[in-house]
Backbone as a chain_set.jsonl record, in Angstrom:
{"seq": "XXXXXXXXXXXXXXXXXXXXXXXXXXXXXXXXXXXXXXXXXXXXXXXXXXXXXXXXXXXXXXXXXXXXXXXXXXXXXXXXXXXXXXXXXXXXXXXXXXXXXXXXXXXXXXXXXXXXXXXXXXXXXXXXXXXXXXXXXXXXXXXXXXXXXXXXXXXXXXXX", "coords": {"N": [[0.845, -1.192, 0.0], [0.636, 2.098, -0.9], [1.935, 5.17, 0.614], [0.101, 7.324, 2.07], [-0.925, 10.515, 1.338], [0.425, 13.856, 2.866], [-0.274, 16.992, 2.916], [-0.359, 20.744, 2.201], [-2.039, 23.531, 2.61], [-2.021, 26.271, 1.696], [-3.153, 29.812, 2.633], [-3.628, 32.876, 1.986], [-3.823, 35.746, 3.916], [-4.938, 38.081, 3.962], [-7.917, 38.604, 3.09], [-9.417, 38.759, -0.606], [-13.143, 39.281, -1.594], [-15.233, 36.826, -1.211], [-13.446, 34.749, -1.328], [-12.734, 33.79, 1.383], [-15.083, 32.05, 1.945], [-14.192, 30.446, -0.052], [-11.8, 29.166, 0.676], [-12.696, 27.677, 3.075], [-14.126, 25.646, 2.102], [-12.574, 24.225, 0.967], [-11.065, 23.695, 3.385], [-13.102, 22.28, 4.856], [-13.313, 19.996, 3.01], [-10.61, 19.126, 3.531], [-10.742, 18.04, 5.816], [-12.527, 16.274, 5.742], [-11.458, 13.891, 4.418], [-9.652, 13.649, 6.005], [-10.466, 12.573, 8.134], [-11.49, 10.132, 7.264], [-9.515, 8.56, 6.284], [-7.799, 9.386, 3.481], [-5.984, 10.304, 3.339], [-2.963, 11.184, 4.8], [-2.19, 13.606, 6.757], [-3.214, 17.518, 7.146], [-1.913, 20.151, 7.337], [-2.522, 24.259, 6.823], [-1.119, 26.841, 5.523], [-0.295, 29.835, 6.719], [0.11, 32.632, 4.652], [1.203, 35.965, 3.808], [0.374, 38.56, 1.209], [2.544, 39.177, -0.471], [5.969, 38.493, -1.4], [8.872, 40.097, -1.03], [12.48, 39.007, -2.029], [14.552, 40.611, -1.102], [13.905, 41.329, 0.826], [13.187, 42.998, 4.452], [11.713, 41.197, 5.743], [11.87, 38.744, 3.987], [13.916, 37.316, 5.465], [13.403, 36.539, 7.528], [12.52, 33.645, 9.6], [9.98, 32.52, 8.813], [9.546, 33.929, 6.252], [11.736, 33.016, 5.225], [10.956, 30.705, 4.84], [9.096, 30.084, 3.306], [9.761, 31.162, 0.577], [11.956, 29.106, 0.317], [9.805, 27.154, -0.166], [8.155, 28.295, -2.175], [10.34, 28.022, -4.119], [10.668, 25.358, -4.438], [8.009, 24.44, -5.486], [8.664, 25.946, -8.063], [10.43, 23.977, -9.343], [9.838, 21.912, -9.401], [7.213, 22.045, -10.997], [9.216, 22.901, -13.178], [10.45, 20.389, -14.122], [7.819, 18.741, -14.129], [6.529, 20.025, -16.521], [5.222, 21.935, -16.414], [3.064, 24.968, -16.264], [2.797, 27.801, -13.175], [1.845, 29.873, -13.35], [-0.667, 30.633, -12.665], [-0.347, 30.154, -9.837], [1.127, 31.698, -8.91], [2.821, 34.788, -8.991], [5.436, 37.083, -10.576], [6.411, 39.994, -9.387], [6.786, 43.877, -10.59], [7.792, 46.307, -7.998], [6.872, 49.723, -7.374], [8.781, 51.468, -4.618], [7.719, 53.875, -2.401], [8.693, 55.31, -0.755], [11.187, 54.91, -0.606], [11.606, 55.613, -3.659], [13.008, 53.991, -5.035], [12.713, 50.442, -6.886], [11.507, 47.185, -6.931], [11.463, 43.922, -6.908], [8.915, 41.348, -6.429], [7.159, 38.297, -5.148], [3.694, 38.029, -5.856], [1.93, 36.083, -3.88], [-0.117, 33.575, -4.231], [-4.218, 33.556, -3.188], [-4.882, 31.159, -2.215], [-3.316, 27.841, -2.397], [-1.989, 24.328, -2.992], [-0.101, 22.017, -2.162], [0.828, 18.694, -2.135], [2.458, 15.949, -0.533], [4.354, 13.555, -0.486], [6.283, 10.847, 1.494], [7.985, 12.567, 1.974], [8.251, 13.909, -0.505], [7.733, 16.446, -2.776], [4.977, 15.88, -4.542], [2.386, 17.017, -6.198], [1.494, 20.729, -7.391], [-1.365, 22.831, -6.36], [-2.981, 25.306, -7.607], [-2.087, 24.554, -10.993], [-1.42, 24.525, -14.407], [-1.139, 22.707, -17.533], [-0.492, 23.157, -20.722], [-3.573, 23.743, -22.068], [-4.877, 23.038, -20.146], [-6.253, 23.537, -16.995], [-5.514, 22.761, -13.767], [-6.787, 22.435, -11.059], [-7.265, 23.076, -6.928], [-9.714, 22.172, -6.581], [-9.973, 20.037, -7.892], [-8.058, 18.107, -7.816], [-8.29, 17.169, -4.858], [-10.78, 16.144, -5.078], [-9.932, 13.522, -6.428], [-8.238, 12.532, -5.002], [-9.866, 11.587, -3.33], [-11.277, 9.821, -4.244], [-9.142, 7.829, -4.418], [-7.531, 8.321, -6.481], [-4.948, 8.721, -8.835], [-3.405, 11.917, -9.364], [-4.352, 14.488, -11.931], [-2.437, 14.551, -14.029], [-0.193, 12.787, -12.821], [-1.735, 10.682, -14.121], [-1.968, 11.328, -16.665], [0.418, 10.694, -17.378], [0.824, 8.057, -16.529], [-0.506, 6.276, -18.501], [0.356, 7.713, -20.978], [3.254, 6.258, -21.351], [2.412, 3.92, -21.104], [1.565, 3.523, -23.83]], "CA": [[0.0, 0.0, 0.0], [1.739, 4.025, -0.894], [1.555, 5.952, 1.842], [-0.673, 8.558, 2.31], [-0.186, 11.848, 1.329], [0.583, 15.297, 3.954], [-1.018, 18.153, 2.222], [-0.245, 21.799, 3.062], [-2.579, 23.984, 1.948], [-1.401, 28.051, 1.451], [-3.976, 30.505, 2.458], [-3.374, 34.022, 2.191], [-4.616, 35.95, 5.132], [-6.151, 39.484, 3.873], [-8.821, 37.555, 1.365], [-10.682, 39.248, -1.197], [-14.47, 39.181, -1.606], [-15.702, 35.473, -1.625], [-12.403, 33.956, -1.257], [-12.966, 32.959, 2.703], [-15.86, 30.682, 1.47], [-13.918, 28.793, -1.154], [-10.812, 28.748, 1.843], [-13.585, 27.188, 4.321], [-15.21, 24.664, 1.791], [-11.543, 23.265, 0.842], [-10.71, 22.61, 4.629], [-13.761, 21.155, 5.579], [-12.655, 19.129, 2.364], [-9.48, 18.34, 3.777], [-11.098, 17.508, 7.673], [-13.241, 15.18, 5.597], [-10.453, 13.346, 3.964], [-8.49, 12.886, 6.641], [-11.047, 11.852, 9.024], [-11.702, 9.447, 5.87], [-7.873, 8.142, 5.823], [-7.684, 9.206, 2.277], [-4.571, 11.787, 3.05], [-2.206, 10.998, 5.94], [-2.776, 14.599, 7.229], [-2.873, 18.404, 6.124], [-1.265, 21.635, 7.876], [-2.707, 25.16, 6.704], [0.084, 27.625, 6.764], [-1.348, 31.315, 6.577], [0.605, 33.966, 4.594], [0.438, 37.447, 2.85], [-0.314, 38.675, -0.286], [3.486, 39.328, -1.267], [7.184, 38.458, -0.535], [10.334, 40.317, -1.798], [13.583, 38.667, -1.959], [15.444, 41.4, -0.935], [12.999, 42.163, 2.064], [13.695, 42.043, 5.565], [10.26, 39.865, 6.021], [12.395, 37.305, 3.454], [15.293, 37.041, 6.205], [13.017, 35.803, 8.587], [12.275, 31.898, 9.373], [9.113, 32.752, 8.073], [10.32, 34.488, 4.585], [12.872, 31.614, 4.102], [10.156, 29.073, 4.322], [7.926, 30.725, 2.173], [10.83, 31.369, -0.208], [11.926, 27.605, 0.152], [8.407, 26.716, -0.855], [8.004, 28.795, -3.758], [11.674, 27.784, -5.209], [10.98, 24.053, -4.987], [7.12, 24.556, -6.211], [9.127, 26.145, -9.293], [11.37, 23.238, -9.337], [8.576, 20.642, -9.748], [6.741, 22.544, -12.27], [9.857, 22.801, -14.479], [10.267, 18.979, -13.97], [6.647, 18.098, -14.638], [6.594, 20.74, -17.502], [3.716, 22.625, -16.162], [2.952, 26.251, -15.531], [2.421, 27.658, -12.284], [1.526, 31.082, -13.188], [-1.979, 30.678, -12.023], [-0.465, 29.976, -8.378], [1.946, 32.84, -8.36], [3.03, 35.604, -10.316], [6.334, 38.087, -9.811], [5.761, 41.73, -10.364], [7.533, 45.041, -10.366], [6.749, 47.148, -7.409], [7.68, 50.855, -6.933], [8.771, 51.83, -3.212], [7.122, 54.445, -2.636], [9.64, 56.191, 0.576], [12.869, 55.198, -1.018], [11.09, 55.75, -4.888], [13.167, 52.384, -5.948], [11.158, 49.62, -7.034], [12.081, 46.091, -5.993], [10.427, 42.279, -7.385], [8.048, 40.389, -5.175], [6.162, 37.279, -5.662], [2.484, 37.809, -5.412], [1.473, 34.87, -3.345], [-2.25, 33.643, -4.105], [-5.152, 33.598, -2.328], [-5.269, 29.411, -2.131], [-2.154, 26.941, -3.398], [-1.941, 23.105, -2.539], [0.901, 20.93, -2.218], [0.795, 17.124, -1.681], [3.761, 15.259, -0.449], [4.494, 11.606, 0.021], [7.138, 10.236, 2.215], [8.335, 14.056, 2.098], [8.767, 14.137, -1.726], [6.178, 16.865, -3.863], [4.045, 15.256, -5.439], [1.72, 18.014, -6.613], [1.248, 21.766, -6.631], [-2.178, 22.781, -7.531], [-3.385, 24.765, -9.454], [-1.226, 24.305, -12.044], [-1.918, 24.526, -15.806], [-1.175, 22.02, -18.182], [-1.293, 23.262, -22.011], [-4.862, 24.659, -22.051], [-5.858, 22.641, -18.839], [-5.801, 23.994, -15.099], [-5.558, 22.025, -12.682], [-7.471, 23.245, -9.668], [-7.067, 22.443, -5.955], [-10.598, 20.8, -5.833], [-9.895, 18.784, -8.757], [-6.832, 17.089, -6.85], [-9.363, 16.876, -3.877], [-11.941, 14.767, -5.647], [-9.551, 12.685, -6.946], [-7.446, 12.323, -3.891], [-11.269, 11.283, -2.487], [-11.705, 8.715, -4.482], [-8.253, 7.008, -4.086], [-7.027, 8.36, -7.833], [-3.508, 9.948, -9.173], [-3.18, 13.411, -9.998], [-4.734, 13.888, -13.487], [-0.977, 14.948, -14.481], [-0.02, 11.674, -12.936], [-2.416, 9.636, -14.943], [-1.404, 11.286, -17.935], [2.436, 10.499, -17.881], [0.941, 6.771, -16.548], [-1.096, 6.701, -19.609], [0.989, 8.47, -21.97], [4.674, 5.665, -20.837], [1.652, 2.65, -21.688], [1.474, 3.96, -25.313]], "C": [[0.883, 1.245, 0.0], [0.999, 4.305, 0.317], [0.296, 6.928, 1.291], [-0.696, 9.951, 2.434], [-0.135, 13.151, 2.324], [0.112, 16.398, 2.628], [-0.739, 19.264, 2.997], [-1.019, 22.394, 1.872], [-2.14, 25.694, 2.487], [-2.185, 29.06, 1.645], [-3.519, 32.266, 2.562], [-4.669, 34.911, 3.448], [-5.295, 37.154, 4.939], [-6.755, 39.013, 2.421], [-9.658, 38.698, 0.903], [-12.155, 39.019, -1.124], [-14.531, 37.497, -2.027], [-15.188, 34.738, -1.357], [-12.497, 33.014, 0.155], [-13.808, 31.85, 2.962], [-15.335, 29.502, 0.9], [-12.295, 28.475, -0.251], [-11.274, 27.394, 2.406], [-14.195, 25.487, 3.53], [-13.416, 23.784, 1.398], [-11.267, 22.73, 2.121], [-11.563, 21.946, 4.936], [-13.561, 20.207, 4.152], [-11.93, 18.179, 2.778], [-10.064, 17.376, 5.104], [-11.954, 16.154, 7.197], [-12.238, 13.602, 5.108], [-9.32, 12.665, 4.57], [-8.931, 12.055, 7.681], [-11.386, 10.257, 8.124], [-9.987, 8.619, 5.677], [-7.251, 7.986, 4.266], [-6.214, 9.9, 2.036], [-4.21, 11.2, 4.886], [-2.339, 12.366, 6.925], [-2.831, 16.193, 6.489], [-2.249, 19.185, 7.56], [-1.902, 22.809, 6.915], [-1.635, 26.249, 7.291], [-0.923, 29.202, 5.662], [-0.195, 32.104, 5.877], [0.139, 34.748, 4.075], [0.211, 37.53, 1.884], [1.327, 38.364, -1.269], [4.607, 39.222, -0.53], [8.299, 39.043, -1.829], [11.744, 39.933, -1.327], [14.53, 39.311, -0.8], [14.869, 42.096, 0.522], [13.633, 41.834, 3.559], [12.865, 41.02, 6.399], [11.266, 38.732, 5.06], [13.515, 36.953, 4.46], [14.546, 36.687, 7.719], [12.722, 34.244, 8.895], [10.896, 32.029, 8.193], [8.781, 32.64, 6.432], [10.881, 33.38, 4.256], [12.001, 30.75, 3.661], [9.162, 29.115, 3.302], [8.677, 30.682, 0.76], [11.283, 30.194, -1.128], [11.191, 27.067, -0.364], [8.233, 27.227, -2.295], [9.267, 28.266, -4.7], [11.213, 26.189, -5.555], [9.445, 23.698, -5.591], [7.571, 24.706, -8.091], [9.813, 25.101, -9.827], [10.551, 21.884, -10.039], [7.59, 20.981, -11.068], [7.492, 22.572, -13.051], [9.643, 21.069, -15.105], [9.03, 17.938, -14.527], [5.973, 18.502, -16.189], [5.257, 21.318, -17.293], [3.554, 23.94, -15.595], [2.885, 26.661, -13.998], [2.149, 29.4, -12.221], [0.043, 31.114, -12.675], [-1.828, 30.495, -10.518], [0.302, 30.814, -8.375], [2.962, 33.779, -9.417], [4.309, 36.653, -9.631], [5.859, 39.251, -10.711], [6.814, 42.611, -10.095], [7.319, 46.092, -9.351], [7.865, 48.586, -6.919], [7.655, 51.133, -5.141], [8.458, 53.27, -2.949], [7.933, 55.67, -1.845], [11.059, 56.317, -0.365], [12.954, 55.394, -2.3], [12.194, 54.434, -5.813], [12.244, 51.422, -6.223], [12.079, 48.124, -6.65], [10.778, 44.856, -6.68], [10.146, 41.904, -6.603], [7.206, 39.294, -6.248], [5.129, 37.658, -5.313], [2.193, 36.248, -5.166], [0.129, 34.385, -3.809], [-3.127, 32.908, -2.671], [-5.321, 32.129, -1.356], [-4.729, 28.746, -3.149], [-2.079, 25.644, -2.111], [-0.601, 22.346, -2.934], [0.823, 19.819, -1.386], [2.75, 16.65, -1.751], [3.698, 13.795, -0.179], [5.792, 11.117, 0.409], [8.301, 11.348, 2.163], [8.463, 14.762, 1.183], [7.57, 15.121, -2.317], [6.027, 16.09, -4.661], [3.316, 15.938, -6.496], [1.536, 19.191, -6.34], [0.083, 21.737, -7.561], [-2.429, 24.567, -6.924], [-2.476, 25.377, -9.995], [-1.847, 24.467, -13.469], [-0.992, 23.501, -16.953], [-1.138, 22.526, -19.577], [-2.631, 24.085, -21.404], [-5.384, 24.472, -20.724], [-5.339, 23.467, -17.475], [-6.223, 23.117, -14.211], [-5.822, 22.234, -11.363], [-7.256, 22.52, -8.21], [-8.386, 21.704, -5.593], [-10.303, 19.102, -6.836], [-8.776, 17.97, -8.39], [-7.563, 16.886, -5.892], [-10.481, 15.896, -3.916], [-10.879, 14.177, -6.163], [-8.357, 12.226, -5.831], [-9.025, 11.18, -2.853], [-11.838, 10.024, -3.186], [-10.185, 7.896, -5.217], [-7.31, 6.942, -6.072], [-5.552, 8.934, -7.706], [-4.082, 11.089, -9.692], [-3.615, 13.099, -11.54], [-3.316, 14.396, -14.21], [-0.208, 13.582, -14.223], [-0.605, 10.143, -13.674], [-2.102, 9.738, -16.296], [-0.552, 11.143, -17.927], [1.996, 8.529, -17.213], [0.043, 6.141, -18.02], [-0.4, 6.962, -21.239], [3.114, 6.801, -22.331], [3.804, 4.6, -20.976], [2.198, 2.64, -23.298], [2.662, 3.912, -25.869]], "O": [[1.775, 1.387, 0.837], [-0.047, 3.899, 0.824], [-0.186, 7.045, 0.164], [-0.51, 10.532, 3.504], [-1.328, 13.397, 2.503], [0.38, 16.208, 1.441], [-0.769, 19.172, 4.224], [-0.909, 22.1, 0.682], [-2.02, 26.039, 3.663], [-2.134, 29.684, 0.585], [-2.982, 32.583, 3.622], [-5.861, 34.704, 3.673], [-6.251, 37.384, 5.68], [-6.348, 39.023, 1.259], [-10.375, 39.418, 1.598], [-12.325, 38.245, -0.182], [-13.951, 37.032, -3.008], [-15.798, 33.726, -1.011], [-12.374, 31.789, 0.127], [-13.608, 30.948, 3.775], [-15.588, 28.304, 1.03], [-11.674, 27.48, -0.625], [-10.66, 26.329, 2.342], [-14.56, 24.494, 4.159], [-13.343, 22.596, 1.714], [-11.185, 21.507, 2.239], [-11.234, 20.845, 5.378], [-13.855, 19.109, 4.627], [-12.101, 16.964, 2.679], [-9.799, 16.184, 5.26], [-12.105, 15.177, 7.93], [-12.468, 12.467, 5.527], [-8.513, 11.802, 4.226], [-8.291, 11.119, 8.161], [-11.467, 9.269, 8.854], [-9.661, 8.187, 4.572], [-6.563, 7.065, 3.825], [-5.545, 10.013, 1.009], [-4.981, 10.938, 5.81], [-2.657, 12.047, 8.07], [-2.519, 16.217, 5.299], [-2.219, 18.651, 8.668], [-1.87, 22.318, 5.786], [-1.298, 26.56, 8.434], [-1.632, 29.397, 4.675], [0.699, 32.295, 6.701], [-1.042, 34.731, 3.727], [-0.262, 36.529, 1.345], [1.427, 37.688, -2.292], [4.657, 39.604, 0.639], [8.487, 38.661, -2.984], [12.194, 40.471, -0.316], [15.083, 38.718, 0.126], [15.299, 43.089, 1.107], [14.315, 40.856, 3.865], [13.185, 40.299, 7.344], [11.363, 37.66, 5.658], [14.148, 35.993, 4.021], [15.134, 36.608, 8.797], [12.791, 33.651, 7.818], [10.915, 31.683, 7.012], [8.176, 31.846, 5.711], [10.655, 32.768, 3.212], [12.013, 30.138, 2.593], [8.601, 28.227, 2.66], [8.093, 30.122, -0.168], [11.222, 30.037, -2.348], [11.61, 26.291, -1.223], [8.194, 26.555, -3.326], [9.123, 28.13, -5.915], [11.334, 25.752, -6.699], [9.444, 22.653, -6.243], [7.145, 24.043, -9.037], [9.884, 25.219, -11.051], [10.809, 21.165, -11.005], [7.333, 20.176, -11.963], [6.971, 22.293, -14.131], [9.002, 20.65, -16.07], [9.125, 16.847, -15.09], [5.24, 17.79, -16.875], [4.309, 21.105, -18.049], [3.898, 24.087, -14.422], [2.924, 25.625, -13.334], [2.251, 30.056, -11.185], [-0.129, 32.191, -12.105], [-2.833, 30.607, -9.816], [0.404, 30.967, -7.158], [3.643, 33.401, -10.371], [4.262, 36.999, -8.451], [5.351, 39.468, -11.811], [7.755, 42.216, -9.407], [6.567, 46.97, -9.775], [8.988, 48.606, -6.414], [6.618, 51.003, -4.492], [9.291, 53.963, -3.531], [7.839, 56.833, -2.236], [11.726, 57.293, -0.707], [14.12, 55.443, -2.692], [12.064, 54.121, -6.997], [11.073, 51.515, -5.856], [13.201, 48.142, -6.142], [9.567, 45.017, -6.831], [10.943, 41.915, -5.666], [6.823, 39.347, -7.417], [5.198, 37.82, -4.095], [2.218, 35.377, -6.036], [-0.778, 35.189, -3.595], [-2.85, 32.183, -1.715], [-5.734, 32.029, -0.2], [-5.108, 28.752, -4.32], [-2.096, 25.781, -0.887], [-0.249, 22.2, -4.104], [0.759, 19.877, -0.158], [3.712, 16.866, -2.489], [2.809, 13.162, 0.39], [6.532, 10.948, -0.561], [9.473, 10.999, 2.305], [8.715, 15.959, 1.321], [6.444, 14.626, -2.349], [6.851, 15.623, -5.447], [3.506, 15.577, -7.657], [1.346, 19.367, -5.136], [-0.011, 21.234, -8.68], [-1.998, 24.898, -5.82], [-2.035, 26.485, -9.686], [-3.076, 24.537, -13.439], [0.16, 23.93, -17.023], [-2.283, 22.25, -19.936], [-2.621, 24.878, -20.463], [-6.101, 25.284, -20.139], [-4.214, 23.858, -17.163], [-7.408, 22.838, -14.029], [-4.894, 22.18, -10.555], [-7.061, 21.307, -8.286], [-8.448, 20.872, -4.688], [-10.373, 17.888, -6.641], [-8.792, 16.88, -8.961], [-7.636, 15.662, -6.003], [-10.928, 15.121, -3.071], [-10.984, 14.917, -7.141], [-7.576, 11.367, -6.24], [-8.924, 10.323, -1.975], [-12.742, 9.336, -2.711], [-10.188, 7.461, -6.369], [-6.763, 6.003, -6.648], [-5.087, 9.479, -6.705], [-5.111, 11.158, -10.364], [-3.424, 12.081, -12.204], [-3.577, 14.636, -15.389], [0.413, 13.118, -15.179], [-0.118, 9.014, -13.733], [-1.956, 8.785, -17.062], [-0.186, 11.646, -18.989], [2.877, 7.705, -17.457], [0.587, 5.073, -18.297], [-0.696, 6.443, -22.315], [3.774, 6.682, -23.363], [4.626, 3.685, -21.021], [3.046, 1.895, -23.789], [2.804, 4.223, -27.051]]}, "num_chains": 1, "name": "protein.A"}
């Protein structure tokens, strides 16, 4: 039997309009899932909207881990050959005191990563070619004991 996957799910903490609903309906997702032994467990880690490199919020444990996360998110998406601009986007931002400007990641609102025996597995949502890959659609299919539809296509695709 594979283990059972750890799930961290990413919520950003000053949510836009609506967003705290579709937060609320993924964890009681997850609470169902795990009470369900379909997922070994999850963690919810809370951050902001935006992190800059060069910040002194990135030189905190905090920042690094956030940092850490986003580099090896990127790392897995090269690897799998799959976008991840729909989970996080870098921008240009002017400073407004010291009138330099400085790159940050915009974080989003709600990003999923599955691990298994500590390894990523999945970040969602992801995009595929035309497809996106959403964090419920890894959720229902985590719920009924499936692979990633990214993992079905490369098991699928290595038949052929």
């Amino acid at each position: 039997m594979s283990a059972t996957p750890h799930i961290e799910l990413y919520v950003r903490s000053l949510l836009p309009t609506g967003a705290h609903e579709r937060q609320e309906a993924v964890v009681d997702q997850l609470q169902r899932l795990d009470r369900e032994d379909q997922i070994g467990d999850f963690s919810v880690i809370v951050w902001g909207k935006q992190v800059a490199r060069d910040s002194a919020a990135a030189h905190t444990e905090e920042g690094r881990y956030i940092l850490n996360r986003v580099a090896e998110f990127k790392q897995w998406a090269l690897s799998n050959n799959v976008s991840l601009e729909s989970f996080y986007q870098t921008s240009t931002v002017d400073n407004e005191v010291t009138e330099d400007a400085y790159t940050a990641i915009t974080l989003p609102v709600m990003g999923l990563a599955e691990y298994k025996n500590g390894e990523l597995q999945h970040v969602a949502p992801c995009t595929k070619g035309d497809v996106v890959h959403t964090i419920m659609d890894r959720l229902e299919r985590l719920e009924h004991g499936e692979p990633s539809a990214l993992e079905q296509e490369r098991r699928t695709a290595s038949v052929v």
